[in-house]
N, C-alpha and C positions, 0 to 999 in steps of 0.2 A: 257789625259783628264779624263780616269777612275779614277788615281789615284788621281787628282786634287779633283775629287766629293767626292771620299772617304774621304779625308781630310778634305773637308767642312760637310760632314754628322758627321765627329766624332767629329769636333769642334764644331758645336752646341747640340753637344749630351755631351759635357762635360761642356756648358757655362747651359745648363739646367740642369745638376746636380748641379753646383755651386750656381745658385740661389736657388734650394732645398733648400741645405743644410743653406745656409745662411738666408730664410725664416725660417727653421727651429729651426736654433739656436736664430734667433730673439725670440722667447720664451722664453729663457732662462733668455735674459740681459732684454727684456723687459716686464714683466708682464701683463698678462690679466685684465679686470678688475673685473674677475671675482675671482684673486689670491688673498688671504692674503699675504704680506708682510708681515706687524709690526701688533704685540697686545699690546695693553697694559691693566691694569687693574683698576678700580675703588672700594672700594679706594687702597690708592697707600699702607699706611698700617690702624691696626685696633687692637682696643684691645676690650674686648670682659669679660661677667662672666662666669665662670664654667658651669654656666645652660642656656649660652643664645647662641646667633647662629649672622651670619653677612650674609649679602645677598652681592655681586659681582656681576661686570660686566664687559666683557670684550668686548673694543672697536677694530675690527678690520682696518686697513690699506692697502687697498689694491690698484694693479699697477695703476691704472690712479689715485691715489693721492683721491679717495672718503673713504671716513667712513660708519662707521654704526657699532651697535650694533649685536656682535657675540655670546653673552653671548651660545645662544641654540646648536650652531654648532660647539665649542671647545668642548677638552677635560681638565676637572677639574682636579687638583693634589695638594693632602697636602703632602708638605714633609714630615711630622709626624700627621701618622694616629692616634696615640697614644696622641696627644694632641688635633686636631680638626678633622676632618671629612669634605670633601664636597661634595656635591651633581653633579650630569649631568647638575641641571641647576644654579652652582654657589652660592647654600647658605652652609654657611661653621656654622656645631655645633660642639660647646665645649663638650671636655671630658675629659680633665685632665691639670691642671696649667702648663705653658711652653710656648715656641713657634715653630711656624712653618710659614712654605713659602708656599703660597699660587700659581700656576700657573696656565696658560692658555695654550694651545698650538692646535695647525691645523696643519696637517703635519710636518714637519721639522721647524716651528714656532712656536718658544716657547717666551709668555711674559717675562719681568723685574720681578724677583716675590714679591707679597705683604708681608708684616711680619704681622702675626696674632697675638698677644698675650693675651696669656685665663688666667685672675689676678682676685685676688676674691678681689682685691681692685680697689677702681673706680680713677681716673686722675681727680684731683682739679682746676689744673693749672699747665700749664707750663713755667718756666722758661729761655728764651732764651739770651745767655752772649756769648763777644768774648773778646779778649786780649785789641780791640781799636773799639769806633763806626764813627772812622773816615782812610780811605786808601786816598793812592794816586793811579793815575790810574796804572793799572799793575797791583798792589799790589793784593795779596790772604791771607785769614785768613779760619781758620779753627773755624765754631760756634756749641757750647756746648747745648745741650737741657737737663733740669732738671726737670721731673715729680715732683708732686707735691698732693702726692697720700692721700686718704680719712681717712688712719688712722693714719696720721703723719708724715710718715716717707717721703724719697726723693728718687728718681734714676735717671740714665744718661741713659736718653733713645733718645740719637743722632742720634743712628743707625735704630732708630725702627718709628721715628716720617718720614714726610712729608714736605721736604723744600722745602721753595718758598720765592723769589725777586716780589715784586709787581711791579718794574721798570728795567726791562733787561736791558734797554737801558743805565743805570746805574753802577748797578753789579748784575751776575747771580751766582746762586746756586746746586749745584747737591742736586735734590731732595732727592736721599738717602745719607748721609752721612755730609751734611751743610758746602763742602768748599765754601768760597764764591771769586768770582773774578771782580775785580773794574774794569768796561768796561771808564765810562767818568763820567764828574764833574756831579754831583745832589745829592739828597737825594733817597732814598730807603726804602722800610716795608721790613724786614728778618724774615720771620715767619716759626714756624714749627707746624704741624699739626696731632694730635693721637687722634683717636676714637670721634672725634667731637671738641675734645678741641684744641687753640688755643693760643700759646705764640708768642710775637713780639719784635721787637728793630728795633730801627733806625741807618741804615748805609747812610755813608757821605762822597762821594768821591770828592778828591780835584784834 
């Protein structure tokens, strides 16, 4: 009988550490709501003059799926201090022509980073062109953005603008970069977006 008790005292003394520990780890896989997950940043990029500055905002994501502005409680990072600067509470100034990436980060989460670009020429219009304005579904293309700058000249700044599908349900776009992928039949806006400015094209899936 002794032995029988013994046995029962260390089996519930081992099914109470089990739930510990699995309470415990529940932390881990599921987030508080008081955790950031995902940052991301507003805008996504920016171009900017020599002598001016850009203000940012960083939207945090945390474990029960709520939002909110984190702009105050990250920490700010220009990848090149030597081109912009930014501030504790997110306004980024110009100091030398070039670019740099812009982040966020709270602990071990780090934003998507913005591209900053400090030009002593200002963006006209942009140009947005693809091989076809017409896929079939499946199909993927790769879209071109062409600046369209104040004193003339042109550049390929694909990498640097803001892509967006105004109809996902259609075809979707990777913001940075303009592949675009033809989800089902309709029409689409393919837009990309830098420092305010706006280029567009109609895509047409069959």
């Amino acid at each position: 009988m002794i032995k029988a008790r013994r046995l029962t005292w260390i089996g519930k003394l081992a099914a109470g550490l089990f739930v510990t520990l699995v309470v415990a780890s529940c932390g881990q896989f599921f987030p508080s709501s008081n955790t950031i997950v995902s940052i991301t940043l507003s805008p996504a990029s920016a171009q900017i003059l020599p002598t001016g500055t850009q203000q940012y905002t960083a939207t945090g994501t945390f474990g029960d799926n709520s939002t909110r502005d984190v702009s105050s409680q990250v920490t700010w990072v220009s990848s090149a201090t030597n081109i912009a600067t930014i501030s504790t509470a997110g306004l980024a100034t110009a100091v030398a022509l070039g670019t740099t990436n812009i982040t966020a980060k709270s602990g071990s989460v780090i934003s998507p980073a913005s591209v900053l670009t400090v030009s002593n020429k200002t963006i006209v219009s942009i140009s947005v062109t693809a091989p076809s304005q017409t896929l079939t579904v499946g199909m993927q293309q790769q879209y071109t953005a062409t600046a369209n700058y104040s004193d003339g000249s042109f550049g390929d700044i694909t990498n640097s603008v803001t892509w967006n599908s105004s109809d996902t349900s259609v075809a979707t776009i990777t913001t940075s970069g303009g592949l675009a992928t033809a989800v089902a039949t309709g029409s689409t806006t393919i837009s990309a977006a830098l420092g305010g400015v706006v280029g567009s094209t109609q895509l047409t899936v069959q």
